[in-house]
N, C-alpha and C positions, 0 to 999 in steps of 0.2 A: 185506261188501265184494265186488266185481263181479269173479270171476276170467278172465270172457270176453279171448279177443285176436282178437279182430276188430278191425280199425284203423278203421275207416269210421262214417262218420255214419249211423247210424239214423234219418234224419229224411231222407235224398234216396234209399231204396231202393222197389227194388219184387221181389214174389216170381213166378217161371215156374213152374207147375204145368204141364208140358210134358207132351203125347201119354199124360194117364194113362186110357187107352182100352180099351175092350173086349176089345179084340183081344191085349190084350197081358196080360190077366188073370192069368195063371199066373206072368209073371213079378214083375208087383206085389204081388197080394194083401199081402205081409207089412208090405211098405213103406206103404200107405193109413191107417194110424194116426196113422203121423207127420206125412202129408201132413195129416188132420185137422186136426193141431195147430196147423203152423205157419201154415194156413190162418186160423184161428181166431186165435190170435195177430194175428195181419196186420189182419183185420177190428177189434179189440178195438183196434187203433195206428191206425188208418185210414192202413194202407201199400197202394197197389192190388197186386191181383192178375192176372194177368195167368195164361188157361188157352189151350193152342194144340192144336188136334187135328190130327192129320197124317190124309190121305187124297187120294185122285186119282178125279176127276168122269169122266179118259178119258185112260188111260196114253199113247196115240198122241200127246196133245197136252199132255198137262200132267206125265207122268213123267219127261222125261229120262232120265239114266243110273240115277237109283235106280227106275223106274220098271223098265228093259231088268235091273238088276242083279234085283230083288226077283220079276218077272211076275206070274205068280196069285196070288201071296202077297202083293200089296200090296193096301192097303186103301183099299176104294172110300166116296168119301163120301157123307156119309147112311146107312150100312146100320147095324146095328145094332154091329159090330166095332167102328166108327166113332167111334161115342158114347161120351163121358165115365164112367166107370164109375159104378155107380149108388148106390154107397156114399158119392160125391164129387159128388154132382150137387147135395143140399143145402146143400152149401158155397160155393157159387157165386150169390156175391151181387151184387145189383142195385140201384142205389142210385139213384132218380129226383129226389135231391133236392143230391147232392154227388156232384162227381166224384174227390175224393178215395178215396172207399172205396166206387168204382163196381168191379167186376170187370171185365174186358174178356175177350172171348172171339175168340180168332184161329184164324178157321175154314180159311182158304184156304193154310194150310202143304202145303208139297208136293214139300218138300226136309228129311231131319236139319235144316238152319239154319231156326228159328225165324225170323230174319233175312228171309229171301230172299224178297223178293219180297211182303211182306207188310207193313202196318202198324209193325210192331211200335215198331220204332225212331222213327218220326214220334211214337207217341204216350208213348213215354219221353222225351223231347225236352221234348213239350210238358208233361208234368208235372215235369220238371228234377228226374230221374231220375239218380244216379251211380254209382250199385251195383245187380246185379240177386244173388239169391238163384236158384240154381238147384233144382231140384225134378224128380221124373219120369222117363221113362222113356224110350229106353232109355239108361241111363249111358254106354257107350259109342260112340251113335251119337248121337242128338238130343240130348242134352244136354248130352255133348262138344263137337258141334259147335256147338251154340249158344252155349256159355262160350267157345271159341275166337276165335265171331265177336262178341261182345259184348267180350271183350278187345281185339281189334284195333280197334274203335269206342270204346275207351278209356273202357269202365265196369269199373269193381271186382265182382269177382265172389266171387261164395260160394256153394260147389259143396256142395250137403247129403248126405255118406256114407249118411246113415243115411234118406233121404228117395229115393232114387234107385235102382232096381233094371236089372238086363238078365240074360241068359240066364244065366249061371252066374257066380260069383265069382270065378273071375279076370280074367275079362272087365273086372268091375266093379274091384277089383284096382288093375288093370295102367292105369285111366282116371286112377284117383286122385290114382296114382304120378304119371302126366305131369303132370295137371292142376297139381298141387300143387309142381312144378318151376319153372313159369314162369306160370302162368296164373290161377292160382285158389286162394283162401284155404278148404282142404277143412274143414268143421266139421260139426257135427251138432244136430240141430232143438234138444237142450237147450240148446246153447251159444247157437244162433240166436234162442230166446226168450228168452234172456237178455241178451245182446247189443239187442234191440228194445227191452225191457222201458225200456231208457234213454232211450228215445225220449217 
């Protein structure tokens, strides 16, 4: 019998594989496992995935405030920080034949909000998308902010604890805690393949 409480349909989700990049190595590594899975998972449901890399072409015009907040430490697109980590690059599938279990890759991020300024939303729309699974990095900043802003656009969220890293643990913590107040149903990959498996 199915002990999951996840309230939502398995059948109108999609999963965020947000900024798991290069550049951010140290604080993922331990997290890339689970991303594996639920990846895999997702593929084996034909639920899309959906991967977003953050980076700036030319802080003067494309940074904004996180651009003036972050300076030398932000990351430029195309370098090699950039790129999806290499562990997770075979997971990133391509489907020329359905667009259901097409991956989608959202290059042009260049805000925390997955949201902004990019695709994202037109093409959750178009596949009649109701709940996003969150996934990646960093907990408290990109993928906070994109469950924030996918809340307010009135999708059901599901924030993966155990899928999602940033700089040290209370950080990650202290994200939970809000998320899990008003915003987001916090579970973790085995629930969340359990939860799918329904599907």
């Amino acid at each position: 019998m199915s002990t999951t409480t996840i309230p939502y349909d398995p059948k109108t989700v999609a999963l965020l594989v947000i900024d798991m990049q290069e550049s951010l190595r140290r604080e993922i590594i331990d997290i890339i496992p689970n991303i594996q899975s639920v990846v895999k998972t997702c593929h084996e449901k034909e639920i899309p995935v959906f991967w977003t890399q953050y980076g700036h072409r030319n802080l003067e015009f494309d940074g904004g405030a996180v651009g003036r907040w972050w300076g030398s430490k932000s990351i430029i697109w195309g370098s090699e920080e950039w790129e999806i980590v290499k562990e997770l690059k075979p997971f990133i599938s391509r489907s020329p034949t359905s667009i259901d279990i097409l991956d989608f890759i959202i290059k042009n991020k260049t805000r925390y909000d997955a949201f902004y300024k990019t695709d994202l939303d037109s093409l959750l729309i178009s596949l009649g998308i109701k709940t996003l699974i969150i996934s990646g990095a960093e907990t408290n900043l990109c993928c906070e902010a994109t469950a924030r802003r996918g809340f307010d656009q009135d999708y059901n969220i599901v924030f993966l604890q155990d899928a999602t890293a940033t700089e040290n643990k209370k950080m990650h913590e202290a994200t939970l805690l809000n998320l899990k107040y008003g915003v987001a149903k916090i579970s973790t990959v085995t629930e969340v393949i359990e939860w799918l498996s329904k599907n």
